[in-house]
Each structure stands twice: as structure tokens, then as C-alpha cells.
DRENTINU-142122 format. One line per 2 residues: number of its first residue (from 1); their letters; for each residue x, y, z of C-alpha. Coordinates in steps of 0.02 Angstrom, whole numbers, plus 32768, in hexadecimal, padded with zeros to 4 digits. Layout:
NUM> a> X/Y/Z  ...;
//
This chain:
1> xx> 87AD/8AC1/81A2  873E/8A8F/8102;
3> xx> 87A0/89DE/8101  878D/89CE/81A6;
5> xx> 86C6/89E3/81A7  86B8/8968/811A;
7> xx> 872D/88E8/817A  86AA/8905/81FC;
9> xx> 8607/88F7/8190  8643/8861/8154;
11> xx> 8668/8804/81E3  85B7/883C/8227;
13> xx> 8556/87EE/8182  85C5/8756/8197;
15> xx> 8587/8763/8246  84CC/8772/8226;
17> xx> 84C6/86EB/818C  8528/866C/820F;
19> xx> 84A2/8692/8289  8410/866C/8211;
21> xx> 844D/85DE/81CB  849C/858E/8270;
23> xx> 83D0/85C5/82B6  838E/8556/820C;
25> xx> 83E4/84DE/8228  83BC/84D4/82E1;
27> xx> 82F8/84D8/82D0  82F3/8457/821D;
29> xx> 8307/83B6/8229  83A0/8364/8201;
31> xx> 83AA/8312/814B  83C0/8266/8132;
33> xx> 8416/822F/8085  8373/8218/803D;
35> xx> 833F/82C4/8066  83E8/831F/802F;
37> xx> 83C5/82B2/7F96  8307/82FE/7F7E;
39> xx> 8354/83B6/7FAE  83C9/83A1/7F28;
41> xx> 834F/836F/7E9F  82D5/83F5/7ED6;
43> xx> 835D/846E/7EC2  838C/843E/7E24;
45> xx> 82F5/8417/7DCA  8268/8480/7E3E;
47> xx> 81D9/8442/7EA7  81B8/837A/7E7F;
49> xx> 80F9/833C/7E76  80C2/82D9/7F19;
51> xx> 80CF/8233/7EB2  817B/8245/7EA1;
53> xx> 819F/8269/7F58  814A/81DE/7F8A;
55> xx> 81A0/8161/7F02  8247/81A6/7F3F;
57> xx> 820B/819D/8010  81C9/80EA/7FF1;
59> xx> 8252/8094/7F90  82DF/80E8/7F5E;
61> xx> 836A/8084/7F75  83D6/8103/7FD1;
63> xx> 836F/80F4/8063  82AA/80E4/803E;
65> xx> 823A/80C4/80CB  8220/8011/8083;
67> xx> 82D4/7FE1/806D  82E7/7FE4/8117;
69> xx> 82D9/7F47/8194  8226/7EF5/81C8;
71> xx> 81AC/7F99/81E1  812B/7F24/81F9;
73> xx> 80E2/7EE5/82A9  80D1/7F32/8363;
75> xx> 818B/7F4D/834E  8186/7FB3/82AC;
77> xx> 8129/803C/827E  807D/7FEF/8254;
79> xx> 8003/7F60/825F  7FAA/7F28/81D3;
81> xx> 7F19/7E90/81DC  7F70/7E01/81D0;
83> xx> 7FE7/7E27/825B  7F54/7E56/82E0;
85> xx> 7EEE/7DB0/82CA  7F28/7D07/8287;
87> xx> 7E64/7D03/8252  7E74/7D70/81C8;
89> xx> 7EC2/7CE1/8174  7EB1/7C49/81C2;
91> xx> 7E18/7BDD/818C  7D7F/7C11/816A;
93> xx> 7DB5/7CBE/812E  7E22/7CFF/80AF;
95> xx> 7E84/7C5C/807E  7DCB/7BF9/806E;
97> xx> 7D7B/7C9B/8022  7E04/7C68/7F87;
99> xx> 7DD5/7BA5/7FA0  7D1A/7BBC/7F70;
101> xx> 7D50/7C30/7EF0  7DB3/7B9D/7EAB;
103> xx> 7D11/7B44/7EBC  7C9F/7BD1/7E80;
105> xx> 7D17/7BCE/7DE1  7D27/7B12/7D94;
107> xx> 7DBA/7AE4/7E27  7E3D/7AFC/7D94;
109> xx> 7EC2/7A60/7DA9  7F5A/7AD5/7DB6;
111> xx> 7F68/7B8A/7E13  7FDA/7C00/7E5A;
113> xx> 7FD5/7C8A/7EE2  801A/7D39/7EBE;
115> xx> 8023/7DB2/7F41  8049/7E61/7F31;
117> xx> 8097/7EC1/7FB5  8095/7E35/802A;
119> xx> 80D5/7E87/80D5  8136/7E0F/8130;
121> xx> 80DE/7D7B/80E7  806D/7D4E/8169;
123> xx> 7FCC/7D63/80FD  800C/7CDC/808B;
125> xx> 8057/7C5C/810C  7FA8/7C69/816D;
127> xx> 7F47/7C46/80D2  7FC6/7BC5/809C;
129> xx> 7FB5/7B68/813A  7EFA/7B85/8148;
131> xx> 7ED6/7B26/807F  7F43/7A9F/80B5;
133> xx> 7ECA/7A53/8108  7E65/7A47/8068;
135> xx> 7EDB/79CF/7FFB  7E74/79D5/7F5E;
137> xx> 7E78/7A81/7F5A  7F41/7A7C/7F90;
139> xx> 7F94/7A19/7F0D  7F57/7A96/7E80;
141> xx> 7FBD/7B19/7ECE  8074/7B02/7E8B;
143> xx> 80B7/7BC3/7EA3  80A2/7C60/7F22;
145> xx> 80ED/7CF1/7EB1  8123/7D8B/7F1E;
147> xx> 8120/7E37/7EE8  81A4/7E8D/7F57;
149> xx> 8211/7F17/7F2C  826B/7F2E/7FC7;
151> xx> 8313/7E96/7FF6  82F1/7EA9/80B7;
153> xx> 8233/7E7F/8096  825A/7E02/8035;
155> xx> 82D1/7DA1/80B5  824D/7DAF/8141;
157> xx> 81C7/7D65/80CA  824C/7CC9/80AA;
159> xx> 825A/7CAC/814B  81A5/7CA8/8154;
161> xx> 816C/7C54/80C2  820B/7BDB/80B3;
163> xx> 8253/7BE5/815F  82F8/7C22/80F9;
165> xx> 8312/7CC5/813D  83D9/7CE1/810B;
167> xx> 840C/7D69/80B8  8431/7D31/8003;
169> xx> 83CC/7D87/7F7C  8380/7CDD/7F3A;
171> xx> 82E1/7CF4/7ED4  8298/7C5E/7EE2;
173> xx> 8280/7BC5/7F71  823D/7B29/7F7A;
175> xx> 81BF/7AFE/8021  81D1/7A67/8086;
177> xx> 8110/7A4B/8035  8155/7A67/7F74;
179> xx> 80F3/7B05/7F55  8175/7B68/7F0A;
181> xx> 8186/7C2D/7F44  81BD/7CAB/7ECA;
183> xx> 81F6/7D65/7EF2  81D4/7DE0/7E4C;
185> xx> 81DD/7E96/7E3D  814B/7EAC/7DD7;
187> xx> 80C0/7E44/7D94  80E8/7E3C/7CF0;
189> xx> 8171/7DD1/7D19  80EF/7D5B/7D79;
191> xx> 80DA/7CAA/7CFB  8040/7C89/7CA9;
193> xx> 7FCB/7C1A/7D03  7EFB/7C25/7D5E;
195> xx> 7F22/7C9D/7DF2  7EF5/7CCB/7E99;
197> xx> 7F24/7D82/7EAC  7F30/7DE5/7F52;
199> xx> 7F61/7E9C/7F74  7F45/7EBA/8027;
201> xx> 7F71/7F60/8067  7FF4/7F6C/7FC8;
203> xx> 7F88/8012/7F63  7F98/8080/8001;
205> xx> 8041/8088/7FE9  8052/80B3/7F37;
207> xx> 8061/8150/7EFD  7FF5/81E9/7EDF;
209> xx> 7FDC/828F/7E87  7F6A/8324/7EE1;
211> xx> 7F08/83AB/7E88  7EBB/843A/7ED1;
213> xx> 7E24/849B/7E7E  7E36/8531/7E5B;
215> xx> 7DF4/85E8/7E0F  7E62/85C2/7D77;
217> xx> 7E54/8509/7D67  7EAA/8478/7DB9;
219> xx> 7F51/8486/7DFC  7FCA/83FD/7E42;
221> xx> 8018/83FC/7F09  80D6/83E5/7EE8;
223> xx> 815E/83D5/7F6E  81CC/8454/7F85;
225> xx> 8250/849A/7FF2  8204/84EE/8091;
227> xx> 8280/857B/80BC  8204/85BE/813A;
229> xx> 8267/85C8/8205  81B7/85A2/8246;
231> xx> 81BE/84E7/81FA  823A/845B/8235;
233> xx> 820D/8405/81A3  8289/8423/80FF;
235> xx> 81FC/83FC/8092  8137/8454/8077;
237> xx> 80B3/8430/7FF5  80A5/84CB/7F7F;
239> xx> 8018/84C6/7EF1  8059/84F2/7E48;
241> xx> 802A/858F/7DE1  8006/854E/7D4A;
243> xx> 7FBC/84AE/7D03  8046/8417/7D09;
245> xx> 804D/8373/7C9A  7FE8/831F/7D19;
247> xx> 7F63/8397/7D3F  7F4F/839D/7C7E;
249> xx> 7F4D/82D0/7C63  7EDA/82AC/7CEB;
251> xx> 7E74/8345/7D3A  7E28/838F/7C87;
253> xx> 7D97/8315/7C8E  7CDB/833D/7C9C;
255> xx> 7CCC/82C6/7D39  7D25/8364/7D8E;
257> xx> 7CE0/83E1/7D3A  7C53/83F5/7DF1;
259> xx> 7CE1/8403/7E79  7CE8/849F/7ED2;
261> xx> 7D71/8519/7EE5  7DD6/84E3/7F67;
263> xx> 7DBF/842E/7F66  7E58/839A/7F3F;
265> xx> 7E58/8300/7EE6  7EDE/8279/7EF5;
267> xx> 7F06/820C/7E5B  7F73/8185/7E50;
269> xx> 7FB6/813F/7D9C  8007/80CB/7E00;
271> xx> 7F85/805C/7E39  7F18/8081/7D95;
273> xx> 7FB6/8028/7D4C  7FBD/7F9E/7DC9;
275> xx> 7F17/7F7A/7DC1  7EF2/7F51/7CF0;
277> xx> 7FA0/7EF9/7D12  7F4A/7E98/7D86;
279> xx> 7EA8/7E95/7D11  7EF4/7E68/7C80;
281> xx> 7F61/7DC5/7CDF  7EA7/7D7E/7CFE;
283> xx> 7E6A/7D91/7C57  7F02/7D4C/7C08;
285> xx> 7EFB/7CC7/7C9C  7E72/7CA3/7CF1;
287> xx> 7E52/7CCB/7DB3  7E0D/7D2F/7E3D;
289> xx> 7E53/7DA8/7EB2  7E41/7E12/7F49;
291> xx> 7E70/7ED6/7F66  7E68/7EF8/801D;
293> xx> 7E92/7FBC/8055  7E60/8043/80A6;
295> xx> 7DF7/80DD/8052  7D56/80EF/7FE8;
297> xx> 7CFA/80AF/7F44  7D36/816D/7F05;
299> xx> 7DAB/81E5/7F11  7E04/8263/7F82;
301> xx> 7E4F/82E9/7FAD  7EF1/82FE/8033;
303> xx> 7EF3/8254/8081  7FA1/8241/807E;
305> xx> 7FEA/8202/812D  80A3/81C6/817F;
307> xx> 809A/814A/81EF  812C/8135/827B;
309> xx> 813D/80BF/830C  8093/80C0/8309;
311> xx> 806A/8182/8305  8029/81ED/8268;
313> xx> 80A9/8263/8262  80B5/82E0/81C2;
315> xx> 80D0/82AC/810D  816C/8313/80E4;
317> xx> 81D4/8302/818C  8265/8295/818D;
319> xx> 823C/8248/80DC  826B/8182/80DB;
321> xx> 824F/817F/819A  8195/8154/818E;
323> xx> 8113/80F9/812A  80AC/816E/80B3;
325> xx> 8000/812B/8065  7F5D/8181/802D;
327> xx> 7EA5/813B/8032  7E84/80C1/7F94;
329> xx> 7E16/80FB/7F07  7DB9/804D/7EEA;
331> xx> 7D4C/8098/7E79  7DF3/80C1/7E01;
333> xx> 7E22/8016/7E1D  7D83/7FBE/7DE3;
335> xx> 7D87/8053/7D4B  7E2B/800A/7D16;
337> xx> 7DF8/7F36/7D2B  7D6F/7F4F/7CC0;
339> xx> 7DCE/7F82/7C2D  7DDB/7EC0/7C18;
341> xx> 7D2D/7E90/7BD5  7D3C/7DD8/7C3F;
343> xx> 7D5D/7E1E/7CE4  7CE3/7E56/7D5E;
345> xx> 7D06/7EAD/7E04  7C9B/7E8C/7EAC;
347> xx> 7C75/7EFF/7F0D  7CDB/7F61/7F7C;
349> xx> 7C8A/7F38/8024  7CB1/7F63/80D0;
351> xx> 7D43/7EFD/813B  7CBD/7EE7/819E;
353> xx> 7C51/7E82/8143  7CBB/7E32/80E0;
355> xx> 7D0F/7DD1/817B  7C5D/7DC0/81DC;
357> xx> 7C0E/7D74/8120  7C9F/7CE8/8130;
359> xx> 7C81/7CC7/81D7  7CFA/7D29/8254;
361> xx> 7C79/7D17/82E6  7C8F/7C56/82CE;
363> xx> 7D35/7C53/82CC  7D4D/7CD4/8368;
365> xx> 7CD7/7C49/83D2  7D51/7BC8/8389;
367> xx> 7DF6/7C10/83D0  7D94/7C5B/8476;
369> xx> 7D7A/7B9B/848A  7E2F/7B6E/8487;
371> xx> 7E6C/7BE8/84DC  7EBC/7BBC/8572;
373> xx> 7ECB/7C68/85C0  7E5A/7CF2/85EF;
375> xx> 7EE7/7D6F/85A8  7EFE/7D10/84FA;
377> xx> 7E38/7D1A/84F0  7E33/7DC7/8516;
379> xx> 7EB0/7DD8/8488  7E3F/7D8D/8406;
381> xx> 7DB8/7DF3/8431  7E17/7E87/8428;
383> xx> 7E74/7E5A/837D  7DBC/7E29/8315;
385> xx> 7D79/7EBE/8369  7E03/7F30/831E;
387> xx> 7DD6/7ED1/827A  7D33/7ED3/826B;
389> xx> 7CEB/7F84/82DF  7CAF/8017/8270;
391> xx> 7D17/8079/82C6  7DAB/801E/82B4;
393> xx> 7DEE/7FC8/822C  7D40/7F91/81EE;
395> xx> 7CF0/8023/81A2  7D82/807A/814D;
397> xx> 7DDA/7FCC/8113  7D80/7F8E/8065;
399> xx> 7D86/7EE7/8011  7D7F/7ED9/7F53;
401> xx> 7D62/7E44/7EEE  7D8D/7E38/7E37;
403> xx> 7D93/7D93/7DCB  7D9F/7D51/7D18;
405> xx> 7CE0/7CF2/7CF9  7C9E/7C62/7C98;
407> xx> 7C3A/7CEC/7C2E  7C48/7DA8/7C3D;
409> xx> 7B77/7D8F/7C6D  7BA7/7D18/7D07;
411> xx> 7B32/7D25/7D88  7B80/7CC5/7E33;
413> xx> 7BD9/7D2C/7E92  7C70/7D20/7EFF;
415> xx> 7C3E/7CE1/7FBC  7C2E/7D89/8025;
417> xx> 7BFC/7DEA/7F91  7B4B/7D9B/7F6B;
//
């Protein structure tokens, strides 16, 4: 009678643990490779810092949101500037804003583009086909360097740039017009020549760490395993109990000493990095560049998003099945150019007036004039208005300027910036 009560009990646990876990499995979502893979890690080494996550979600070769095929367009997941309005860099905007700073600066005999994070490519061929027009300025340009880390990225931009858009993994092509187009993984490996620089809508997308203030100090969000049967998600933000590495490097300064209890800073290393790389290139070099993002001239706290199809949907579902980014910290940005005694940074002003200060009204009148239908005009109107409205993409969306001058005591500024 005892054996058979055990036999019993037994197959009733077995019962009840099937249950749960078949009912766990029901209401989480189903992992991906990529989120097995982050499950595993978190198992083995405990919760991993936000940075991390979003390193691994972005471009981890297994299956990182960017290693997948074009996100980019009214077919992917998002729609960045270039892609709403040929204006953006067609004449008179961003591609001449870098022709009178080749003016501004001594129009230096031989230059080269470098782009980081450059989307599709349409940016670049807009701009290239916009300065073509201006042959003087033209035939100093002998390279467009590409930072890229993803292959499928890279074969759309070919296609773009080059009209090559096969499949092999060549890292360099020649145009029809000579200008020779280079694909890098990092700047450093970028040759030494004067520079135009652009990062458009590349530091959203690199990583960040989040602190949260509180009674004992600050403490770091990590991601962690979220057990909970009221989630579908199979991973939650969890703030650590004690101070980590990163909360120690970077939150023990007096310029945080006046937050109150409660409130969250985001911090990226990452783009402090990118940015004296990018710093240091132009005093080494000679040049001028552009930053172009969203956020504010300081920092924040919880402004990470996931973008898909289109839709904000939340940071740590489905990981590699949407875009992360967080606001941009320009004011960390200029902090980190002006390490380099020769460079100066401009700004950041509004989208806004950045575009209307190079003449986007002009330009709209232009194409309204050719168009030839009352639908494609509509369409312009609508496209510069998503640019350039407050409430759009022209408040939130900042443009920085940052160049190497004559004399550290300069005092011409870039056009746009006076």
C-alpha cells in the first residue's frame, strides 16, 4: 500500500511540473537561437549589463538584428532621413553643406568620404550625385570609406554605391566615375588623408549602460531571466544590489552627485570611444564632419526602444527580431572631440534648422515645380514636413558639427552654425 501511494505521488508531481512548464512555455515567447544563446550565458554567468544585450541583439553573428537582410525602407522595419526625402541629400543640403566646408577650409587638393553606419547607402549616393555637379570640388574626392559591420548591409550598399550588388564579400570597388568605395570594420583601419566624416543615425544604435539612483548609491539595470507566468517575454531588467564595474567607472563623479533617488542615467562607452576615434582621425588628418541623431545635448535615463515593422514594441522581446537604439548624449560626444586641442565641435542644433539654414524651403519650391503630378507633390510636402516639423523628426533629430581648424582660435563657422 506504501509503494503504491508513492507510485501515485509521483506520477501526480510529474503531473503538476508537466503542467507548469507545458503552461510556461505556452504563455513565453518562443526562443530564437540568439535568445537560447543569451539564456544560456545568463545562466551561466548571471544577469548581463544592458550593453551587452544590446551588442549581442545588434550584431551577433548567430542571428543579430543587423545581420539580417535590408531592415531599412517602407519594407523594413524603419525609415531613417535619407530614405523619406531625396532632399536631405541632394543639392543644396547635406552634400553642399560638406562643399562650402571644403571651401570654408583651404579646398584641400585631395579628400575622402568616410561614412559610418551608412544604412543602405543612399545618404552617400545622393550626396555623391548632388557634388558632381561641382567638378572642382569632385576630382579631390578619390575614396568613400564605409564603416559597416554587417555582409547583407554591405551588399545592398554595393549595389547602391557601385551598382555591384552580388554576393561576394569584396571589400573594395571601383565606380564607373573612379571614386573608389571601401568597406572597413572600424575606423582605424580607414587610410590617412583630409576627411569628410558622417555618422547619420549610426550612435543610436550603439550600445548603452543604465544606472538607477538610489538610497545606497548608484546601481546598474542588468538583464536577466524573467521566470515570472505573467510575462511572455523570457527576459526583464533587474537592478543590481551592489555597485558593479560600471557603476563604479562611470557613475562616482560629482556631476551626479544632485540626481534624485529614483532617477536613471544612460551611458554609453561606446560612442565616447567612437567619437575621440573620430576626433583624433581629424587632428591627425584634417577635416570636418557631421553627427546627425536623435536625443539631447545631455543625458538620460530609460530611452531605450525596439523598433519592428514599424511599431515600438519592447526592448527584451524576441531579441535580434528588432532594432534597439537609445537617445544620443551629444553633450558626451563633444566632451570626448575636444580632448584633441585642434578640433572644435558646432553646435548641436535642431534638424529643423539645420535643413531650413541650407535652404530646404528652396529646394521643396524647386521639385513642387517639376513635379508632374498632384500626388508626387503631395509627397514632397509630406516628406520635408516629416523632416523638418517640431513634432516630427525636427525637434528631437540634432545635427552636430565638428572639424579640425586653421587655429584652435578660428573664428568662421560652419554654414548653418553661424
Amino acid at each position: 500500500m506504501h509503494t503504491l501511494l508513492r507510485q501515485t505521488f509521483l506520477q501526480l508531481k510529474l503531473h503538476r511540473s508537466y503542467s507548469s512548464a507545458s503552461k510556461n512555455a505556452f504563455n513565453k515567447e518562443t526562443l530564437s537561437p540568439l535568445g537560447k544563446h543569451l539564456r544560456d550565458s545568463i545562466k551561466l554567468t548571471g544577469p548581463m549589463t544592458l550593453a551587452h544585450y544590446m551588442r549581442q541583439v545588434l550584431v551577433n553573428p548567430l542571428s543579430g538584428y543587423y545581420m539580417h537582410d535590408d531592415v531599412f525602407g517602407s519594407q523594413g522595419d524603419f525609415v531613417t532621413s535619407p530614405e523619406i526625402s531625396q532632399i536631405f541629400g541632394e543639392a543644396s543640403l547635406a552634400g553642399i553643406w560638406y562643399l562650402t566646408e571644403w571651401m570654408r577650409l583651404g579646398k584641400p587638393k585631395e579628400t575622402q568620404f568616410v561614412e559610418l553606419g551608412p544604412g543602405r547607402g543612399t545618404l552617400m549616393s545622393d550626396m555623391l550625385r548632388a557634388l558632381s555637379k561641382f567638378p572642382d570640388f569632385y576630382k579631390t574626392i578619390s575614396d568613400v570609406h564605409l564603416i559597416e559591420a554587417s555582409p547583407k548591409l554591405r551588399t545592398v550598399q554595393r549595389g547602391m554605391l557601385a551598382e555591384r550588388s552580388t554576393e561576394e564579400a569584396v571589400t573594395s570597388v571601383v565606380r564607373s566615375d573612379g571614386i573608389n568605395i571601401h568597406w572597413h570594420d572600424g575606423i582605424e583601419l580607414v587610410p590617412d588623408k583630409w576627411t569628410f566624416l558622417m555618422a547619420h543615425e549610426f550612435f543610436d544604435a550603439l550600445a548603452v549602460h543604465c544606472f538607477e539612483k538610489t538610497e545606497e548609491g548608484w546601481r546598474e539595470l542588468l538583464v536577466d531571466i524573467d521566470e515570472t507566468e505573467d510575462s511572455t517575454r523570457n527576459f526583464c531588467l533587474v537592478r543590481s544590489s551592489t555597485p558593479t564595474v560600471a557603476s563604479k567607472a562611470f557613475m562616482e563623479g560629482d556631476e551626479y552627485n544632485q540626481y534624485s533617488v529614483g532617477s536613471r542615467v544612460e551611458i554609453s562607452p561606446d560612442s565616447w570611444n567612437v567619437s575621440r576615434q573620430m576626433a583624433e582621425f581629424l587632428q591627425r588628418n584634417g577635416g570636418t564632419g557631421l553627427v546627425i541623431d536623435y536625443g539631447q545635448d545631455y543625458a538620460q535615463g530609460s530611452t531605450v526602444r525596439a523598433i519592428k515593422k514599424h511599431e515600438i514594441v519592447h526592448p527584451m522581446s524576441d531579441p535580434g527580431s528588432a532594432d534597439l537604439s537609445a537617445d544620443v548624449d551629444f553633450a558626451a560626444l563633444k566632451q570626448a572631440m575636444l580632448q584633441y586641442p585642434d578640433v572644435k565641435t558646432f553646435g548641436p542644433v535642431t534638424q529643423s534648422k539645420f535643413l531650413q539654414n541650407l535652404g530646404i524651403q528652396a529646394r521643396t519650391e524647386m521639385l513642387l515645380k517639376h513635379a508632374k503630378t498632384a500626388e508626387s507633390r503631395m509627397n514632397v510636402v509630406k516628406s520635408v514636413q516629416r523632416l523638418i516639423d517640431p513634432a516630427m523628426m525636427g525637434r528631437i533629430y540634432k545635427v552636430l558639427a565638428f572639424s579640425k581648424e586653421h587655429t584652435p582660435s578660428a573664428e568662421t563657422k560652419p554654414v548653418a552654425f553661424e
